[in-house]
C-alpha beads as a LAMMPS data file, in Angstrom:
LAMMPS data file: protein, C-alpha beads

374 atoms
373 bonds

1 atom types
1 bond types

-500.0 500.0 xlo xhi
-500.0 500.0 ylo yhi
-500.0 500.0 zlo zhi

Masses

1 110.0

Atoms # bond

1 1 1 219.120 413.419 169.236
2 1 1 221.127 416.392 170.527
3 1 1 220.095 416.742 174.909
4 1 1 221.255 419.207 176.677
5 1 1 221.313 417.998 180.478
6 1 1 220.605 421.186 182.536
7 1 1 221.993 421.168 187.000
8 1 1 223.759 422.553 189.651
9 1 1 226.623 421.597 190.333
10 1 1 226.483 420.588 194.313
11 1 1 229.819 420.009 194.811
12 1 1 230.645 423.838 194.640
13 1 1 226.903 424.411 196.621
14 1 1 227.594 426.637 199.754
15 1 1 224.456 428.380 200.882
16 1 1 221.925 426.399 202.750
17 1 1 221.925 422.330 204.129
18 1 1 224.214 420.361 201.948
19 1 1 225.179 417.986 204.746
20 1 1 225.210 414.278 203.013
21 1 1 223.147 415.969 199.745
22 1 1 226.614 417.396 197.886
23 1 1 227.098 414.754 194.895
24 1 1 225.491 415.335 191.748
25 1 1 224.535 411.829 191.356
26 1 1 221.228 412.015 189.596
27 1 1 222.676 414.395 186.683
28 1 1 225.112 411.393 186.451
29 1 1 222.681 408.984 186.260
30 1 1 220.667 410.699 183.330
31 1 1 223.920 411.027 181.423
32 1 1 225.035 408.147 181.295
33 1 1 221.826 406.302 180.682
34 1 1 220.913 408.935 177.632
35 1 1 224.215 408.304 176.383
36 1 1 223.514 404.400 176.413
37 1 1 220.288 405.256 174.356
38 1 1 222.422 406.418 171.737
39 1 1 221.940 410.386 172.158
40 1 1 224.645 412.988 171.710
41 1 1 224.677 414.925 175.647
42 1 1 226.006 418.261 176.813
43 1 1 226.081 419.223 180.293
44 1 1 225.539 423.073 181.680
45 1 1 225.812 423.890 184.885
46 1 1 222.445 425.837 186.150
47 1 1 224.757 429.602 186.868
48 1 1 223.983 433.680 185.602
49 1 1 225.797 432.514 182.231
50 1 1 222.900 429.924 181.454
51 1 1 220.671 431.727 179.139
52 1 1 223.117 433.309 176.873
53 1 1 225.049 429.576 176.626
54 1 1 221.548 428.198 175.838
55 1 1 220.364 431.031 173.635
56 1 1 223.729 430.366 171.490
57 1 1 223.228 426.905 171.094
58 1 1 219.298 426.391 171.111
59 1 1 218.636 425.573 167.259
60 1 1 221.474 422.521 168.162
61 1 1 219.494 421.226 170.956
62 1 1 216.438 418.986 170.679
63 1 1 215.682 418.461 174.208
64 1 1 216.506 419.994 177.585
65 1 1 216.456 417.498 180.498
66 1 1 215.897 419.438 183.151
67 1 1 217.374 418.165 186.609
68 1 1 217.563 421.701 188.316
69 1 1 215.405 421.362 191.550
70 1 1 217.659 423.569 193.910
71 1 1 217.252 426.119 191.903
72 1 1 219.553 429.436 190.429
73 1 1 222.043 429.946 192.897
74 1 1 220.975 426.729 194.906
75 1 1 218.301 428.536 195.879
76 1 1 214.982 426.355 195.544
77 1 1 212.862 429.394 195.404
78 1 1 214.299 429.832 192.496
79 1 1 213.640 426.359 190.788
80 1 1 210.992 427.536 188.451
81 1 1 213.099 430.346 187.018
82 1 1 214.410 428.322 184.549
83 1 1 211.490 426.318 183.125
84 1 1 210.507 429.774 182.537
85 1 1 213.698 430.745 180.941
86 1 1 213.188 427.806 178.642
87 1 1 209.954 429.180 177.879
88 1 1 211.367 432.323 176.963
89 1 1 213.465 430.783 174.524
90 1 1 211.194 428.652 173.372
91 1 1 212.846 425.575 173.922
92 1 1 211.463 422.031 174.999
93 1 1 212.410 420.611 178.044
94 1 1 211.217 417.481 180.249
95 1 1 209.235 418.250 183.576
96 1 1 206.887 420.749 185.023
97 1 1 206.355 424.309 184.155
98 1 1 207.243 427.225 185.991
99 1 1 203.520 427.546 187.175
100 1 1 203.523 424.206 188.427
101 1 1 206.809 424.840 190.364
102 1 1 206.099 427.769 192.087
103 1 1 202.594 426.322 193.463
104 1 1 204.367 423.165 194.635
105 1 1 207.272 424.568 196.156
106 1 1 204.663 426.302 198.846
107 1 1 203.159 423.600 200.881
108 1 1 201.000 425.731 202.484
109 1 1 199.263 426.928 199.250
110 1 1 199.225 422.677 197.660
111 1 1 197.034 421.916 200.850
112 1 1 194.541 425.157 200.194
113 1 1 194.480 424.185 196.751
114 1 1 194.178 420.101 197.209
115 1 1 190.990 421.098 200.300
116 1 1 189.735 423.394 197.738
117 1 1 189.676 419.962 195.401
118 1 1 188.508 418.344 198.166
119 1 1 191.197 415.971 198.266
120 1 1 192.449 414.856 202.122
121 1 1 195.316 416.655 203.474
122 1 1 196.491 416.963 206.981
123 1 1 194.868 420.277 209.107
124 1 1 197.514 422.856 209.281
125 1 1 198.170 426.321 210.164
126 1 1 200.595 428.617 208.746
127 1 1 202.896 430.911 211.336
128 1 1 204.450 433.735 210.212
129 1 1 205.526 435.083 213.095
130 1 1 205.204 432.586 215.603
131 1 1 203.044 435.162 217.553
132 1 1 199.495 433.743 215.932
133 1 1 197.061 432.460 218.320
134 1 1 197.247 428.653 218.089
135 1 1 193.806 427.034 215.811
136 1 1 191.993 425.542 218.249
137 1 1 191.034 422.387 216.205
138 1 1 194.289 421.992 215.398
139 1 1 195.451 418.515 217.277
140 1 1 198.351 417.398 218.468
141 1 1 200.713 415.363 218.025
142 1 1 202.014 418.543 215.160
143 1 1 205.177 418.410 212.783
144 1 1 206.977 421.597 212.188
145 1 1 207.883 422.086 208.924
146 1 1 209.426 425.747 206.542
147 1 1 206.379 426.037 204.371
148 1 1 209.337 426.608 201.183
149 1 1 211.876 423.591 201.134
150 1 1 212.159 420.388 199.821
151 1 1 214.624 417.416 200.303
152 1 1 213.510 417.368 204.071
153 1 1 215.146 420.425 204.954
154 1 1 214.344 421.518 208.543
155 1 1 212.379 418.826 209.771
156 1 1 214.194 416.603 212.578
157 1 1 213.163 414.628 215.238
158 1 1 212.300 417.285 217.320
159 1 1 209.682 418.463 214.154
160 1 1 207.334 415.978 215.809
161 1 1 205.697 418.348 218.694
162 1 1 203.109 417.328 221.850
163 1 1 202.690 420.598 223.295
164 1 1 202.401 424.093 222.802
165 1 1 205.800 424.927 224.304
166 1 1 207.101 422.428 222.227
167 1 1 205.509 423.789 218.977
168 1 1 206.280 427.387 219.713
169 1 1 210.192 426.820 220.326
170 1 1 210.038 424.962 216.882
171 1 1 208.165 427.220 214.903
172 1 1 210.440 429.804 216.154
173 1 1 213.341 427.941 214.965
174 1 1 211.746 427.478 211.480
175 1 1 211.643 431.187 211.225
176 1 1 214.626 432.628 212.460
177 1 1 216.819 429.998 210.517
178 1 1 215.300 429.123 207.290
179 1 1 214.099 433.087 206.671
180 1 1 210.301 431.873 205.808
181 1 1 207.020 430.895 207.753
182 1 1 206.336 427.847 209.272
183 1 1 204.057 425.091 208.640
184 1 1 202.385 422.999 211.400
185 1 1 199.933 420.409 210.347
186 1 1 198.689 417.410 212.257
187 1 1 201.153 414.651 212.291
188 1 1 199.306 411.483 210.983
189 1 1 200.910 409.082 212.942
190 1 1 200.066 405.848 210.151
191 1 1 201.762 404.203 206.827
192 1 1 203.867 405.826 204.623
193 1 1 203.511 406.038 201.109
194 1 1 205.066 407.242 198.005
195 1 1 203.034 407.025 194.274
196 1 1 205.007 407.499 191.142
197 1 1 203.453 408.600 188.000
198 1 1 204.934 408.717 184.742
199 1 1 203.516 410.285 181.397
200 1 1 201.618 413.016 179.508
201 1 1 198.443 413.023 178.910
202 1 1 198.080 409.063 179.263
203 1 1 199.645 408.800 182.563
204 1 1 200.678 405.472 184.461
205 1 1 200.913 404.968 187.932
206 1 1 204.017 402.889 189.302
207 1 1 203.589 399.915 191.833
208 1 1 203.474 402.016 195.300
209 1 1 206.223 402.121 197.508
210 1 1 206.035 402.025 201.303
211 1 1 208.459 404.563 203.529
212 1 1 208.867 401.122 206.550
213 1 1 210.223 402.297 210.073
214 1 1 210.890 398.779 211.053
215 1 1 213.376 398.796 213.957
216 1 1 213.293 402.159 214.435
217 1 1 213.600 403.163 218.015
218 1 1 211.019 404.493 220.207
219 1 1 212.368 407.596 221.276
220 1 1 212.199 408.859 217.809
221 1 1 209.248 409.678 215.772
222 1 1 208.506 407.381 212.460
223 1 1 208.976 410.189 209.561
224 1 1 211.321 410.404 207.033
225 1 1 213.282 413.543 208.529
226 1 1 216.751 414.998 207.005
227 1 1 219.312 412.374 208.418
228 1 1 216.829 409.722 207.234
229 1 1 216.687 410.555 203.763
230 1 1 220.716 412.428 203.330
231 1 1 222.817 410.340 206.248
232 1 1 223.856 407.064 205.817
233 1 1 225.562 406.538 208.869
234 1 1 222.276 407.880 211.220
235 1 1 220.137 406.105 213.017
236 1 1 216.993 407.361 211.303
237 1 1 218.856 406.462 208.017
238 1 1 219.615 402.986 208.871
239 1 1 216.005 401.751 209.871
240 1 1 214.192 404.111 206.888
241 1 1 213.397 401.632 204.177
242 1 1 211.592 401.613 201.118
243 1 1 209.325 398.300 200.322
244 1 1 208.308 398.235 196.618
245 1 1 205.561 396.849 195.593
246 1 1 204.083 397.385 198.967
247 1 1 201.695 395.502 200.918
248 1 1 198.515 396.959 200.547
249 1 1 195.051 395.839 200.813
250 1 1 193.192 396.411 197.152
251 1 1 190.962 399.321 197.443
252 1 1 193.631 401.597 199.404
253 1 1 195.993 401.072 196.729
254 1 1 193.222 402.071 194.075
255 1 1 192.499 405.031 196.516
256 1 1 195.521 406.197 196.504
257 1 1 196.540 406.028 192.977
258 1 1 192.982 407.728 192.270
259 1 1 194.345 410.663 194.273
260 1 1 197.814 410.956 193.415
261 1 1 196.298 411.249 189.688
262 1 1 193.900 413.694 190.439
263 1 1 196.524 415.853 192.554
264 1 1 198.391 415.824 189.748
265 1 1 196.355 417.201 187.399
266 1 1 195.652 420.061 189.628
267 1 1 199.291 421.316 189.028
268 1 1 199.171 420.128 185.810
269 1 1 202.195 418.023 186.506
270 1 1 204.373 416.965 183.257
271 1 1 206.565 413.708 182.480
272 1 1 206.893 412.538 185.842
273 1 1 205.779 413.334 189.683
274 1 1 205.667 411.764 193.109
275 1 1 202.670 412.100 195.309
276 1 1 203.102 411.205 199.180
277 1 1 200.682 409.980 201.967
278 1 1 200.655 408.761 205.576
279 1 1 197.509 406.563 206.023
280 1 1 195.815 406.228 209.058
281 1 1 192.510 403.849 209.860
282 1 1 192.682 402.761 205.870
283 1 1 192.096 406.676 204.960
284 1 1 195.193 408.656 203.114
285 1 1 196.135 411.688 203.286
286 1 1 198.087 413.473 200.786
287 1 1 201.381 415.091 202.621
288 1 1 203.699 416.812 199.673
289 1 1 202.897 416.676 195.376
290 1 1 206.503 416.112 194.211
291 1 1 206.892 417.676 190.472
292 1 1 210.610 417.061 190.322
293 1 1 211.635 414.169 192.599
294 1 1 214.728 412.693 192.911
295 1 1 215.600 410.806 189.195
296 1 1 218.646 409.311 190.337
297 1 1 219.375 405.551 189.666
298 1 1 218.901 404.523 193.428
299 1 1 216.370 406.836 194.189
300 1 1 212.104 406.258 195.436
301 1 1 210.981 406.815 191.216
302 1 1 214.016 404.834 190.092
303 1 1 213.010 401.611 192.457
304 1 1 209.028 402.042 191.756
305 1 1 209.506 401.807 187.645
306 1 1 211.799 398.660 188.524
307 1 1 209.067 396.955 190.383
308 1 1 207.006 397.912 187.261
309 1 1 209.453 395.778 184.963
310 1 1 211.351 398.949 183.681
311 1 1 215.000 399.520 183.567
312 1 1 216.131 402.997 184.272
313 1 1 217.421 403.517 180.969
314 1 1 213.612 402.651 180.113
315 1 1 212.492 405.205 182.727
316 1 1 215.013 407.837 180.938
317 1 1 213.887 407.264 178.121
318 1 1 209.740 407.042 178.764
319 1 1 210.588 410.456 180.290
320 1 1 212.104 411.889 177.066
321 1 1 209.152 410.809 174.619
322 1 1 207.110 412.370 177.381
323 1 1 208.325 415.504 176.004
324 1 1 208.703 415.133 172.958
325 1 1 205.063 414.235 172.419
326 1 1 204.263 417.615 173.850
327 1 1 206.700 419.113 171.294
328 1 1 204.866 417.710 168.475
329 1 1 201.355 418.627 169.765
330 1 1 202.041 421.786 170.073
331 1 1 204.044 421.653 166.554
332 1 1 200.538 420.200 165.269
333 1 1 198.576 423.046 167.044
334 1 1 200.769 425.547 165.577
335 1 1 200.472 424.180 162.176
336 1 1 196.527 423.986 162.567
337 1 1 196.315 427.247 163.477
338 1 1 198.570 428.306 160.068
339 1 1 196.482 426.049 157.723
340 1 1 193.184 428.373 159.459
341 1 1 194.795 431.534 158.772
342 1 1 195.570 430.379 154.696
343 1 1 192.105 429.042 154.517
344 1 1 190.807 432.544 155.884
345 1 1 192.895 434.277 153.357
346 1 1 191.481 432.305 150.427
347 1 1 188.199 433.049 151.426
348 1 1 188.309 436.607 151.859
349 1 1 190.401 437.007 148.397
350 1 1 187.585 436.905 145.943
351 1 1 185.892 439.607 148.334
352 1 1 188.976 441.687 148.375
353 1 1 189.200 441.236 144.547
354 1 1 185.568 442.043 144.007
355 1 1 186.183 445.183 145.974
356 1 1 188.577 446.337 143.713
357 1 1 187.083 446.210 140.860
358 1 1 183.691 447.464 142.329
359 1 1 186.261 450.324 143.403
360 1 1 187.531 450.717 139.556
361 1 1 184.305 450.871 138.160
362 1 1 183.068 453.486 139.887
363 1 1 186.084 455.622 139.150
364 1 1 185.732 454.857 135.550
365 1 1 182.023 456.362 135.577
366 1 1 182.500 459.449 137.544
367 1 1 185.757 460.150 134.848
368 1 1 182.649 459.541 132.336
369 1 1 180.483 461.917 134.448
370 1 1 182.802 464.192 134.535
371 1 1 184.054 464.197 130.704
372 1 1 180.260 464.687 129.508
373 1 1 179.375 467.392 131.993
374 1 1 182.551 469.672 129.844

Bonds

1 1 1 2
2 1 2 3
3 1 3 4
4 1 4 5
5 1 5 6
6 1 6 7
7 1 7 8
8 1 8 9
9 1 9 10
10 1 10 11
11 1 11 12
12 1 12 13
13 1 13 14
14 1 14 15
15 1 15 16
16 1 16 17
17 1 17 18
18 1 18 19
19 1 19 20
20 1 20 21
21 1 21 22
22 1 22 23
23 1 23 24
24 1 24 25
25 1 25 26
26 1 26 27
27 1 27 28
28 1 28 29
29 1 29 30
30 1 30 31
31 1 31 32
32 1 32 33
33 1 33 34
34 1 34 35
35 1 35 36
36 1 36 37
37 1 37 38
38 1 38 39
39 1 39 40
40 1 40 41
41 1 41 42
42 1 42 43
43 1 43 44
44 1 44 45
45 1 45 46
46 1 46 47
47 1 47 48
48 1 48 49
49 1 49 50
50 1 50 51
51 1 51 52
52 1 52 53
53 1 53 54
54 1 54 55
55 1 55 56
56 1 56 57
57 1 57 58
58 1 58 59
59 1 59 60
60 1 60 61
61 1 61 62
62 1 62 63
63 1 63 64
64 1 64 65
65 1 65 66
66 1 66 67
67 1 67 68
68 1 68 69
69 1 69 70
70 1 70 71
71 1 71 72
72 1 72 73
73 1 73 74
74 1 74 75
75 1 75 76
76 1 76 77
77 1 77 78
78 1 78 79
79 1 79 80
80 1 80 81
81 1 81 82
82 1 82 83
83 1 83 84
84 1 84 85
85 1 85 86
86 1 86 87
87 1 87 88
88 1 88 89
89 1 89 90
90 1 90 91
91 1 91 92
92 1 92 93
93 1 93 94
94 1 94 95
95 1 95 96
96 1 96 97
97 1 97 98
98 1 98 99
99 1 99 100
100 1 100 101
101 1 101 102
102 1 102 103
103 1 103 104
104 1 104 105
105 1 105 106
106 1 106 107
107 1 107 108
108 1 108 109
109 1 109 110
110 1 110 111
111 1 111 112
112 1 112 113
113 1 113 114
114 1 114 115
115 1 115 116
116 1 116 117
117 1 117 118
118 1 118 119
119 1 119 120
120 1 120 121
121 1 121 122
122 1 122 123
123 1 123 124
124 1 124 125
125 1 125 126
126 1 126 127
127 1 127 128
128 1 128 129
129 1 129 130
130 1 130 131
131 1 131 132
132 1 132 133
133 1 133 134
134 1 134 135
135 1 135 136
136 1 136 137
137 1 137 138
138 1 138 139
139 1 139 140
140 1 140 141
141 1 141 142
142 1 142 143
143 1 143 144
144 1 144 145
145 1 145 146
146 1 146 147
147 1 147 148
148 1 148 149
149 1 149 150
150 1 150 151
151 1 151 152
152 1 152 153
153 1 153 154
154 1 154 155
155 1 155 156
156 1 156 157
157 1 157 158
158 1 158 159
159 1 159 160
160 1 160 161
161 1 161 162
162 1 162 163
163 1 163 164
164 1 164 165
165 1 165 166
166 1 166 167
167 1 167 168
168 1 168 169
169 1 169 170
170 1 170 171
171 1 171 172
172 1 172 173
173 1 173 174
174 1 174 175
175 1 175 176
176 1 176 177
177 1 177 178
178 1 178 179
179 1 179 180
180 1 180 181
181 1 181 182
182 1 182 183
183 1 183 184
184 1 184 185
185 1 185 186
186 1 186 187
187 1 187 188
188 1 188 189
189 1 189 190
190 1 190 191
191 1 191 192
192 1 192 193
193 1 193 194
194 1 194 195
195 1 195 196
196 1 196 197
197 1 197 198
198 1 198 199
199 1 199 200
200 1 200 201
201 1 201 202
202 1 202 203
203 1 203 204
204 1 204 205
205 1 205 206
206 1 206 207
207 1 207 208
208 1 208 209
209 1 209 210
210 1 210 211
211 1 211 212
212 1 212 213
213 1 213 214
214 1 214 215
215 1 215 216
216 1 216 217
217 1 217 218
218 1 218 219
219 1 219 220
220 1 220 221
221 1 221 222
222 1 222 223
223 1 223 224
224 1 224 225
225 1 225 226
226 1 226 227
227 1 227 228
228 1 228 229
229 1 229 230
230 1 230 231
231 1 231 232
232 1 232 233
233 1 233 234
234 1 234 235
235 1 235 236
236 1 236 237
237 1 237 238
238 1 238 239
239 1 239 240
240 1 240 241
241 1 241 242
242 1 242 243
243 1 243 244
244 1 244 245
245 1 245 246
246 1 246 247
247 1 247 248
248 1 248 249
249 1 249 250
250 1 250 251
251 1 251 252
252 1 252 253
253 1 253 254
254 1 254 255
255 1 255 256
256 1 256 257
257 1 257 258
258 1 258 259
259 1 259 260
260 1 260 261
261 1 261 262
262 1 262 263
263 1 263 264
264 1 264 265
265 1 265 266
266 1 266 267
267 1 267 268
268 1 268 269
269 1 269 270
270 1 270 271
271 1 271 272
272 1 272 273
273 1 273 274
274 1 274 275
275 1 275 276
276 1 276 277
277 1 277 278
278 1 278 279
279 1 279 280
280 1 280 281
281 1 281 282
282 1 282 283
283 1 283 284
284 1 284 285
285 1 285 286
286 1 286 287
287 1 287 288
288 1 288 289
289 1 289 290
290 1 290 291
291 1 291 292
292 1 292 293
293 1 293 294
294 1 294 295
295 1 295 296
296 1 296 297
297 1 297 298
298 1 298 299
299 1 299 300
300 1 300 301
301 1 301 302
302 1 302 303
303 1 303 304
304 1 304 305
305 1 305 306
306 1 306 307
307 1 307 308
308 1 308 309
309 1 309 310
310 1 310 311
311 1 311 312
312 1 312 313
313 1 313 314
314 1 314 315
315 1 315 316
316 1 316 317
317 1 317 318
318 1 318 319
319 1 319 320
320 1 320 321
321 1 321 322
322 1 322 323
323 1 323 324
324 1 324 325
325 1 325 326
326 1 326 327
327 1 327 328
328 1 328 329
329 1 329 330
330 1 330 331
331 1 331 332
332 1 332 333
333 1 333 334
334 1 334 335
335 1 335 336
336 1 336 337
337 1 337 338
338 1 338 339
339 1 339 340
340 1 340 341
341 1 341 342
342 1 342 343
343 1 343 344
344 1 344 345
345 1 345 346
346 1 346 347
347 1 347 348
348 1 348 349
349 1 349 350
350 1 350 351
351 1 351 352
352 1 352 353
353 1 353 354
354 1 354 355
355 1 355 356
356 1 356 357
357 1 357 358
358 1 358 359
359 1 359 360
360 1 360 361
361 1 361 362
362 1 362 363
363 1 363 364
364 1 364 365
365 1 365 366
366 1 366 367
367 1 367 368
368 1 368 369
369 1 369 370
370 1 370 371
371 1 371 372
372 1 372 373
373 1 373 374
């Protein structure tokens, strides 16, 4: 099968944090690991040129993996641009839609939608300005978060707020420097917890994975913050570990799978996702819905389908017949809905004919009206 392999090429990235994020390691991983399963791979680089490359080439591909989460011009807000593009030319690619993308990129707008849903999510508040009066049943301790990134950009240690000085130095940092609002929700200070889910329409859930702070020092606050998840030589790096399968009593495990599924399907998430809580007192609550995690060989999704007995060349490829069964429903779809239109013509032909001749008939006998009348 022909696959093009569709991302942006980090290494040349220059707007935005790229500190310890630059390589382009999960593109390589997919490569290589759909070249082991025997498919023929191109590579384009996510740029302006992309559509008329693709547009060129598109009755040659089969399949578009689609590993573009930092979006056109690395700029995430621009990540589901080109699911949309694919859309536009009609092409089949693994992952989300562009719907799905721009709801999840907002985290703000995932936790209306997931307390519309009624599914548990951290109180937050939403500062645009930094000039908003402060909720009053909003609780501290608060994390400080821009309401559009991903990857852990902009939250630090000093994300983790216990006072309103605190919190209103940080949300003003949030503004000024990442251009957008700020998020502040309540910091559930608890287990961490990431659920993988693979699949379309029959989805599985991976073996959890738990986010362990074991070690880490006091002074700093237990989250998974952008040296802990990009710095290998940090301190927040070094004592952030991931435990899979994770310790977990029986019915929080269900619970959470239970509500990483049903987050899912309100995004309508595709092929694979990642859903993460912090648990506190045995209840979760559900922090981020990731739609296009990190795929890489060493990364949280990688590790979770390990634990579940697959290699990642299995992962790859469970991913790919993801999408292709979508292809062929809608193929089916497409072909019911021609076989109704034929059957629709058929019917109404006998009509049609009848018409006609009804028609002729009557021009025969006013010719015949006519003829006698002279």
């Amino acid at each position: 099968m022909d696959i093009a392999v569709l991302f942006v090429n980090r290494k040349e990235a220059k707007a935005g944090d790229w500190d310890g994020r630059d390589s382009n390691d999960d593109a390589e991983s997919v490569i290589n690991a759909l070249k082991s399963l025997g498919h023929n791979v191109t590579t384009h680089f996510v740029d302006a040129n992309l559509y008329e490359k693709l547009n060129d080439k598109r009755k040659d591909i089969d399949l578009v993996f689609n590993i573009c989460d930092d979006g056109f011009y690395t700029n995430p807000e621009l990540e589901p641009h080109l699911p949309a593009m694919l859309d536009i030319l009609k092409m089949t690619y693994t992952g989300s839609n562009y719907l799905c993308l721009a709801i999840t990129m907002n985290k703000a707008l995932v936790k209306k939608l997931l307390t519309y849903h009624n599914l548990p999510t951290p109180n937050f508040q939403v500062f645009e300005t930094g000039d908003e009066p402060i909720r009053e049943d909003l609780k501290f301790p608060l994390i400080v978060k821009p309401v559009r990134e991903d990857a852990s950009i902009g939250i630090r240690d000093r994300s983790v707020v216990s006072n309103k000085e605190d919190l209103l130095k940080r949300i003003d940092i949030v503004i000024k420097r990442y251009k957008q609002p700020a998020l502040v929700e309540e910091f559930i200070d608890g287990r961490e917890f990431n659920v993988g889910v693979i699949g379309d329409g029959n989805k599985e859930v991976l073996p959890i994975a738990e986010i362990a702070f074991d070690g880490m020092p006091d002074r700093k606050p237990r989250i998974v913050n952008y040296d802990a998840k990009w710095k290998e030589n940090s301190v927040s790096f070094k004592f952030t570990n991931r435990k899979c399968p994770a310790e977990i009593p029986v019915d929080l495990k269900q619970k959470l799978k239970e509500l990483a599924i049903k987050a899912g399907a309100i995004f309508n998430c595709k092929d694979y996702f990642r859903v993460d809580f912090r648990v506190r007192d045995n209840e979760p609550y559900i922090l981020e819905v990731n739609q296009n995690p990190d795929i890489s060989e060493n990364a949280g999704l990688a590790s979770m389908a390990k634990a579940a007995g697959y290699t990642y060349t299995d992962l790859i490829d469970r991913i790919i017949k993801s999408a292709l069964t979508r292809k062929e429903e809608k193929k089916r779809i497409r072909e019911v809905i021609k076989s109704d239109e034929e059957i629709k013509e058929k019917q109404n032909a006998p009509e049609a004919s009848a018409e006609n001749t009804s028609n002729s008939n009557n021009k025969v006998e006013q010719k015949t009206e006519i003829i006698q009348e002279k």
